[in-house]
PDB file of N, CA, C and O in Angstrom:
ATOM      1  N   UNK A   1      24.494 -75.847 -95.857  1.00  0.00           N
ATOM      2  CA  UNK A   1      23.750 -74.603 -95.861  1.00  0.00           C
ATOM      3  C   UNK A   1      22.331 -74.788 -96.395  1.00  0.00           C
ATOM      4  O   UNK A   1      21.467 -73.995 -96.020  1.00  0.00           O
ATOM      5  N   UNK A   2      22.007 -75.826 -97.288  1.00  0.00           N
ATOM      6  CA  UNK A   2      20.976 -76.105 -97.552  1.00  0.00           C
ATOM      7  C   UNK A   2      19.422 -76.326 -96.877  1.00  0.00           C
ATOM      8  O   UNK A   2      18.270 -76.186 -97.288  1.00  0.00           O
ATOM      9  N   UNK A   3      20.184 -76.833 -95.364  1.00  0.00           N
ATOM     10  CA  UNK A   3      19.360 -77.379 -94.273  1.00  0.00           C
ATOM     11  C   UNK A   3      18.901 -76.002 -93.559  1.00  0.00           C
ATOM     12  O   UNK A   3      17.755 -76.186 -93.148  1.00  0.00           O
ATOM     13  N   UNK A   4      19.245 -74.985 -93.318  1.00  0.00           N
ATOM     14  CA  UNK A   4      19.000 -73.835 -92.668  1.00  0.00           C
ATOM     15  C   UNK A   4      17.564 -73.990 -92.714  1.00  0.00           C
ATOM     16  O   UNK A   4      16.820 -74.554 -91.912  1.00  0.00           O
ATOM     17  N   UNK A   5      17.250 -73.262 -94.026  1.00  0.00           N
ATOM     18  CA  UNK A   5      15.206 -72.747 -93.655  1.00  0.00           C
ATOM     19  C   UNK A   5      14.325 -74.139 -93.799  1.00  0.00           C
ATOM     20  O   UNK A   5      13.143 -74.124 -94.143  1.00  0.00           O
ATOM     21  N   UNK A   6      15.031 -75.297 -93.501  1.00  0.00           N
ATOM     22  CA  UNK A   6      13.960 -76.494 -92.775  1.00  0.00           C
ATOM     23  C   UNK A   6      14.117 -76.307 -91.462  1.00  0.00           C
ATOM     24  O   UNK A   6      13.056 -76.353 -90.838  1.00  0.00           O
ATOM     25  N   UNK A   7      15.407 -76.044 -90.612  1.00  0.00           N
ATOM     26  CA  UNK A   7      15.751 -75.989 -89.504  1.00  0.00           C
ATOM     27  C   UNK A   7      15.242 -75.024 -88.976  1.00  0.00           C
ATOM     28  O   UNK A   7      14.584 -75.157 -87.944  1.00  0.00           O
ATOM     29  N   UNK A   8      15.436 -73.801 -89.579  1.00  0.00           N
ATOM     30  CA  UNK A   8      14.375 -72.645 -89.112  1.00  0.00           C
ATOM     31  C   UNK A   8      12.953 -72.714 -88.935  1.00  0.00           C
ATOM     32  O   UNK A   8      12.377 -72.347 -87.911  1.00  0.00           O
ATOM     33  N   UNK A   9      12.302 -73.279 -90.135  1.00  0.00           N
ATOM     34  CA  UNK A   9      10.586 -73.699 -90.477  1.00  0.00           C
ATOM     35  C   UNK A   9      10.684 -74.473 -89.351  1.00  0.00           C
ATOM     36  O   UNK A   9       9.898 -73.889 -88.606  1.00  0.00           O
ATOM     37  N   UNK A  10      11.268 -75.701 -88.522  1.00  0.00           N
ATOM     38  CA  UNK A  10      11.121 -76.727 -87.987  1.00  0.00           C
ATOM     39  C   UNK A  10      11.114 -76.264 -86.387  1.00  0.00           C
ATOM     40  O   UNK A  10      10.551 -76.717 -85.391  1.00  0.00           O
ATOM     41  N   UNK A  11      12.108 -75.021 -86.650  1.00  0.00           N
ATOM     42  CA  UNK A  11      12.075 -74.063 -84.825  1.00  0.00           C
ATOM     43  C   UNK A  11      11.007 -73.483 -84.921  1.00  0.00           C
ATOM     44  O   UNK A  11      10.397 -73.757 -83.888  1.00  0.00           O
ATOM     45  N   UNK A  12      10.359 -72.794 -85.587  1.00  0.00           N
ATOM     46  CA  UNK A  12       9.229 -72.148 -85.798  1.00  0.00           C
ATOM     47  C   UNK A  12       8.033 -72.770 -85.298  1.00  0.00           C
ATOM     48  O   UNK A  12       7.167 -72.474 -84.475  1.00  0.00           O
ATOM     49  N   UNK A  13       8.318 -73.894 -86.201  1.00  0.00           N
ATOM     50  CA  UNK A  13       6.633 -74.831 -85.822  1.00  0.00           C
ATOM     51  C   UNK A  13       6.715 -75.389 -84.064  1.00  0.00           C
ATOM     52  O   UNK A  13       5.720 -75.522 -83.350  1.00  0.00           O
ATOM     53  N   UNK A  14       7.920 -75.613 -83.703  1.00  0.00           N
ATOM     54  CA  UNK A  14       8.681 -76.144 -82.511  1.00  0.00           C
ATOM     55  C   UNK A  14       7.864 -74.993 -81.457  1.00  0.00           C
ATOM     56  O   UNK A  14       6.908 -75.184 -80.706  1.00  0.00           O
ATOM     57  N   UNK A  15       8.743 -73.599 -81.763  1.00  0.00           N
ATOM     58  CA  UNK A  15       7.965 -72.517 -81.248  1.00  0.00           C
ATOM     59  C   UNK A  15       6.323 -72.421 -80.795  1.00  0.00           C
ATOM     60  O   UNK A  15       5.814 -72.151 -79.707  1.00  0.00           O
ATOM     61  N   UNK A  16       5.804 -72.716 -81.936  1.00  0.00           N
ATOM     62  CA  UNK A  16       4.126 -72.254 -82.002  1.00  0.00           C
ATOM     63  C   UNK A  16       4.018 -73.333 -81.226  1.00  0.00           C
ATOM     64  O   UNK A  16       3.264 -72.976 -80.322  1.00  0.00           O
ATOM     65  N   UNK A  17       4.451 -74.887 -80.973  1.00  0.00           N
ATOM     66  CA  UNK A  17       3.860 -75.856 -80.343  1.00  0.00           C
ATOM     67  C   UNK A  17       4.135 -75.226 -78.837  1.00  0.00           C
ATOM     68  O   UNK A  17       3.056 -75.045 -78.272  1.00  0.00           O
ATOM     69  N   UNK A  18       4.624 -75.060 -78.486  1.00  0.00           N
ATOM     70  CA  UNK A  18       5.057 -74.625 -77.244  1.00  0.00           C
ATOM     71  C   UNK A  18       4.457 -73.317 -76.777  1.00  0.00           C
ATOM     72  O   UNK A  18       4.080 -73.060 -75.634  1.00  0.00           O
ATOM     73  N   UNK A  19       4.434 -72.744 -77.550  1.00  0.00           N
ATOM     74  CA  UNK A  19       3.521 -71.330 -77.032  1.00  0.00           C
ATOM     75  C   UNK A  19       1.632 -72.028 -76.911  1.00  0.00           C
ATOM     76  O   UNK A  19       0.858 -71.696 -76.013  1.00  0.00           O
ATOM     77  N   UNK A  20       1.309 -72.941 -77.981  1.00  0.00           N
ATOM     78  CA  UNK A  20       0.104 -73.458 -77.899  1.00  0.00           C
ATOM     79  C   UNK A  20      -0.202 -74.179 -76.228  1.00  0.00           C
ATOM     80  O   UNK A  20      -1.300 -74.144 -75.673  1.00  0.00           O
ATOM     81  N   UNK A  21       1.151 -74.855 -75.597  1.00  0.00           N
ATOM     82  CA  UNK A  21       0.779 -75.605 -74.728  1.00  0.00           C
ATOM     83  C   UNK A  21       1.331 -74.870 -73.377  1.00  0.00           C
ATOM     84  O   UNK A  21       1.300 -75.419 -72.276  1.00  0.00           O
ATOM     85  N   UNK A  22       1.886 -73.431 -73.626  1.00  0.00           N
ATOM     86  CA  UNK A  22       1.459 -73.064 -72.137  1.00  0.00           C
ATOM     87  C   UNK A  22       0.252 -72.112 -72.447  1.00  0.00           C
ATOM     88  O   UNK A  22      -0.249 -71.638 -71.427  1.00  0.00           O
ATOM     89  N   UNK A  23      -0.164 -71.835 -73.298  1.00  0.00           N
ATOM     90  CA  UNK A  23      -1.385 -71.243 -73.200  1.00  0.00           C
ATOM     91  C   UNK A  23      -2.343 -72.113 -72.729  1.00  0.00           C
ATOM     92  O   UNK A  23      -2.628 -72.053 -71.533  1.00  0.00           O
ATOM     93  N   UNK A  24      -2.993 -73.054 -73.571  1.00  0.00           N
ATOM     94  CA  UNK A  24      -3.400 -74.467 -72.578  1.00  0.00           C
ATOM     95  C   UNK A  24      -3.530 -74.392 -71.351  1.00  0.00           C
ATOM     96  O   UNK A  24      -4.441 -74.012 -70.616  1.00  0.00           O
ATOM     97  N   UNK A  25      -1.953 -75.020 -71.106  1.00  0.00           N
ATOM     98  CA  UNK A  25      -1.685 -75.058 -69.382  1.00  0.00           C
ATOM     99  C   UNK A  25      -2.123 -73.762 -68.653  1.00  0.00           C
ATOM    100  O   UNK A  25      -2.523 -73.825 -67.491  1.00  0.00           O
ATOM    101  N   UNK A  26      -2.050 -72.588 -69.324  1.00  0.00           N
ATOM    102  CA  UNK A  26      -2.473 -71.620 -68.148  1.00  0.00           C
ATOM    103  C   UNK A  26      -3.844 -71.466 -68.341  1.00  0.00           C
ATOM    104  O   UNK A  26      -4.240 -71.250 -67.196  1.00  0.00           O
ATOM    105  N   UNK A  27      -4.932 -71.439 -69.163  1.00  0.00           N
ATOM    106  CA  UNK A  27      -6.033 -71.829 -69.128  1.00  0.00           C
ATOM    107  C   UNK A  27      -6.530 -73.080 -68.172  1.00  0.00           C
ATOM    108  O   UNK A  27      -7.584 -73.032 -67.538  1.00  0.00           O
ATOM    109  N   UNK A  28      -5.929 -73.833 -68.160  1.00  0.00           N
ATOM    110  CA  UNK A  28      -6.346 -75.160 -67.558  1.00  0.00           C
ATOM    111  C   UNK A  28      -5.997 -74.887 -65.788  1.00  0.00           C
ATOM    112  O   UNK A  28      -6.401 -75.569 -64.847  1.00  0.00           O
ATOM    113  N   UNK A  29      -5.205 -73.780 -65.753  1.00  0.00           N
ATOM    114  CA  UNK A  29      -4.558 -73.315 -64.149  1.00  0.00           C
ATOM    115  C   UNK A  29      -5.477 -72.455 -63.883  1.00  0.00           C
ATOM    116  O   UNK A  29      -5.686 -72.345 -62.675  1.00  0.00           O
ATOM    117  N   UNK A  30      -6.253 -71.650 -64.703  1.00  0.00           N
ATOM    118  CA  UNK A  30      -6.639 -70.490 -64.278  1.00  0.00           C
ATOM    119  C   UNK A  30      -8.649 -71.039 -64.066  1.00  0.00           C
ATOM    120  O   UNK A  30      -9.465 -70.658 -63.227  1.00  0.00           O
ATOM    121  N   UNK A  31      -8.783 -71.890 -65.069  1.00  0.00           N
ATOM    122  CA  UNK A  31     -10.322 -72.378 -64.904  1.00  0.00           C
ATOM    123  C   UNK A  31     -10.238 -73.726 -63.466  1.00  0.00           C
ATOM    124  O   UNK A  31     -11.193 -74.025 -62.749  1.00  0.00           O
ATOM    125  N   UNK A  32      -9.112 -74.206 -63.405  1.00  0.00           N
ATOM    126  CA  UNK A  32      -9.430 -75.047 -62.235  1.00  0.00           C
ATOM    127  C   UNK A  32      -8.980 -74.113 -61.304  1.00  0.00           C
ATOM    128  O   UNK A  32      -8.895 -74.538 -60.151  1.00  0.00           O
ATOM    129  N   UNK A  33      -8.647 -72.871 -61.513  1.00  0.00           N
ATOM    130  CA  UNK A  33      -8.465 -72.253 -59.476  1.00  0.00           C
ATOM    131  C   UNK A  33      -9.531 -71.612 -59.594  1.00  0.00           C
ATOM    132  O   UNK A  33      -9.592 -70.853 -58.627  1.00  0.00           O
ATOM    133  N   UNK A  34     -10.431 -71.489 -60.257  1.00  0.00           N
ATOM    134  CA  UNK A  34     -11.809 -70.687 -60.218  1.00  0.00           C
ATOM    135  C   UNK A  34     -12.522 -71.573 -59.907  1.00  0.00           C
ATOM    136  O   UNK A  34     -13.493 -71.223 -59.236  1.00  0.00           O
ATOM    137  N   UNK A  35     -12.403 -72.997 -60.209  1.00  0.00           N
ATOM    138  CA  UNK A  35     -13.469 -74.444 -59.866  1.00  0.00           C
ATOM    139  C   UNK A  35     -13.226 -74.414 -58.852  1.00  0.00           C
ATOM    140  O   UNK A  35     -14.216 -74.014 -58.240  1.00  0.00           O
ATOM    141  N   UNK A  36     -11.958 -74.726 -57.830  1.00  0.00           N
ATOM    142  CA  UNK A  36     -12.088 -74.764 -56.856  1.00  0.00           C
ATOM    143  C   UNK A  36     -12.339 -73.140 -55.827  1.00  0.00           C
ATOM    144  O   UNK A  36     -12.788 -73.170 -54.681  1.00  0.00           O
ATOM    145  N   UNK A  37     -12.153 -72.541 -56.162  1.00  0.00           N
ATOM    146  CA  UNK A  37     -12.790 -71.186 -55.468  1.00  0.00           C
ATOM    147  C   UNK A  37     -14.230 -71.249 -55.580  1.00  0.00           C
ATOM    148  O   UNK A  37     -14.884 -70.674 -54.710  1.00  0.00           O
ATOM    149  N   UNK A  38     -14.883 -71.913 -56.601  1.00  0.00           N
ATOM    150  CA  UNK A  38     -16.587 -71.645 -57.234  1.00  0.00           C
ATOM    151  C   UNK A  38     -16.955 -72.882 -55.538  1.00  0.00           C
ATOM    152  O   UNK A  38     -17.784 -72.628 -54.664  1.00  0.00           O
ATOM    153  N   UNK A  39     -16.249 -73.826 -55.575  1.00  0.00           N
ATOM    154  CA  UNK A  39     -16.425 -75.123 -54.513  1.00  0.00           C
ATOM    155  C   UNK A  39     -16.192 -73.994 -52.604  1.00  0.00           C
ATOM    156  O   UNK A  39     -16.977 -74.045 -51.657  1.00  0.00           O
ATOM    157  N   UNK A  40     -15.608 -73.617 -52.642  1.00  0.00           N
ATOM    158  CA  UNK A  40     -14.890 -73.333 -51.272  1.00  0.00           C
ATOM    159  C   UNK A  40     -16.218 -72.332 -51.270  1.00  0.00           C
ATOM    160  O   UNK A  40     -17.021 -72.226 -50.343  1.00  0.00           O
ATOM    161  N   UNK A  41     -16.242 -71.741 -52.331  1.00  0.00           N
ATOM    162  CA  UNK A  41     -17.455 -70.632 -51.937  1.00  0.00           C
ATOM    163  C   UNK A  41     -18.829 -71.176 -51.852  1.00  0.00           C
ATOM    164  O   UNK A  41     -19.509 -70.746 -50.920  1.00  0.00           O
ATOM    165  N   UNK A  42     -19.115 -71.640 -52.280  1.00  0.00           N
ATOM    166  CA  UNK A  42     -20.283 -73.045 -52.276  1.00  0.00           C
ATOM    167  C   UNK A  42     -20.521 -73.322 -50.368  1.00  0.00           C
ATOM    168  O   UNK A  42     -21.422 -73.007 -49.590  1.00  0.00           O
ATOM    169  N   UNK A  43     -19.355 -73.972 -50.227  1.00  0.00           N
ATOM    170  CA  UNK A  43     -19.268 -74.791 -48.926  1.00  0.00           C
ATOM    171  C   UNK A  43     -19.296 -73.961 -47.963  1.00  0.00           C
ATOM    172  O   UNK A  43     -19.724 -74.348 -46.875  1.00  0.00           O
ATOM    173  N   UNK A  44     -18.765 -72.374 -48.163  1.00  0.00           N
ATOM    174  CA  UNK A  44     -19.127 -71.391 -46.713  1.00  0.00           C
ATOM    175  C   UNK A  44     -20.073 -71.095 -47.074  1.00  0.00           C
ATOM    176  O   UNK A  44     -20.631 -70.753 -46.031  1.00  0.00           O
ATOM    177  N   UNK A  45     -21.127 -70.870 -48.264  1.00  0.00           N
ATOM    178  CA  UNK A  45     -22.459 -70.560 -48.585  1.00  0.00           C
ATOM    179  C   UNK A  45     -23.466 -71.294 -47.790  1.00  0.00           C
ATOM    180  O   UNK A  45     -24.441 -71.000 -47.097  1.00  0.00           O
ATOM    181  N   UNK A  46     -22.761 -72.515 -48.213  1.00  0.00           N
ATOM    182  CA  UNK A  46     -24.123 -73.868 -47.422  1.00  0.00           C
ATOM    183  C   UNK A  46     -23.492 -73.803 -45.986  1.00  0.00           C
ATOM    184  O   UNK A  46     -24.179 -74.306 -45.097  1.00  0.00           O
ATOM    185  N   UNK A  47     -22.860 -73.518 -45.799  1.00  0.00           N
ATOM    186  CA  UNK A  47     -22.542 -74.079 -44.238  1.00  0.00           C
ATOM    187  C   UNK A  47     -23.169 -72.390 -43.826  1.00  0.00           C
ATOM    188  O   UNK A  47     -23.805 -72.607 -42.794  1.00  0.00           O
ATOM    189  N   UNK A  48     -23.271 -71.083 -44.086  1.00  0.00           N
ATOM    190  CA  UNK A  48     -24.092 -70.020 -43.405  1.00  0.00           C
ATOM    191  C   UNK A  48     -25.626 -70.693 -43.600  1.00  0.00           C
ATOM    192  O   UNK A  48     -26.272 -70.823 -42.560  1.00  0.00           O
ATOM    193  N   UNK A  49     -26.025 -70.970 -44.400  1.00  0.00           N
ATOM    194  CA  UNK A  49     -27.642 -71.156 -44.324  1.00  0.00           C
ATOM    195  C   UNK A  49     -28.141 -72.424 -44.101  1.00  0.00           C
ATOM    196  O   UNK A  49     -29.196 -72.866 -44.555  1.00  0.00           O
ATOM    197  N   UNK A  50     -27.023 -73.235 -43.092  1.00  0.00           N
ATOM    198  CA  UNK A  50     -27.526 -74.558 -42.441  1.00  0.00           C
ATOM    199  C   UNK A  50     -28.427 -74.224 -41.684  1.00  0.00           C
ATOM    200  O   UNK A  50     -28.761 -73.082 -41.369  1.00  0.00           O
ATOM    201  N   UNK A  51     -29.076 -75.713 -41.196  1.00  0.00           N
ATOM    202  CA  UNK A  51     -30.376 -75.361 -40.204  1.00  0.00           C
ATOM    203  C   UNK A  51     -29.246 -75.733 -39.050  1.00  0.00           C
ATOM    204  O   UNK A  51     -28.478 -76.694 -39.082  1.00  0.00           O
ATOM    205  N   UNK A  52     -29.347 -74.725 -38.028  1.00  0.00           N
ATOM    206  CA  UNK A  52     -28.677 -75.397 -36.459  1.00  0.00           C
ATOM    207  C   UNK A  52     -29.119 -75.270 -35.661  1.00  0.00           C
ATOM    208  O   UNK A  52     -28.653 -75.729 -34.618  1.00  0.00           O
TER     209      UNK A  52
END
């Protein structure tokens, strides 16, 4: 019974690591689908004001 509130403290910290790394990950999902949208929009930009 002794081991409980290390085991608890130890889910806890377990917890926060894991909430830290899909926050991360969805930052890192959400700024690269805007990089590539910032690119695609770029490329129909330049391709309307080519010389033809």
């Amino acid at each position: 019974m002794t081991d409980e509130p290390e085991d608890t403290a130890a889910a806890a910290k377990h917890e926060k690591w894991l909430e830290k790394g899909v926050a991360l990950r969805a930052f890192f999902y959400i700024f690269g689908t805007h990089l590539v949208a910032g690119f695609v929009w770029l490329l129909f930009y330049l391709g309307q004001h080519a010389q033809k």
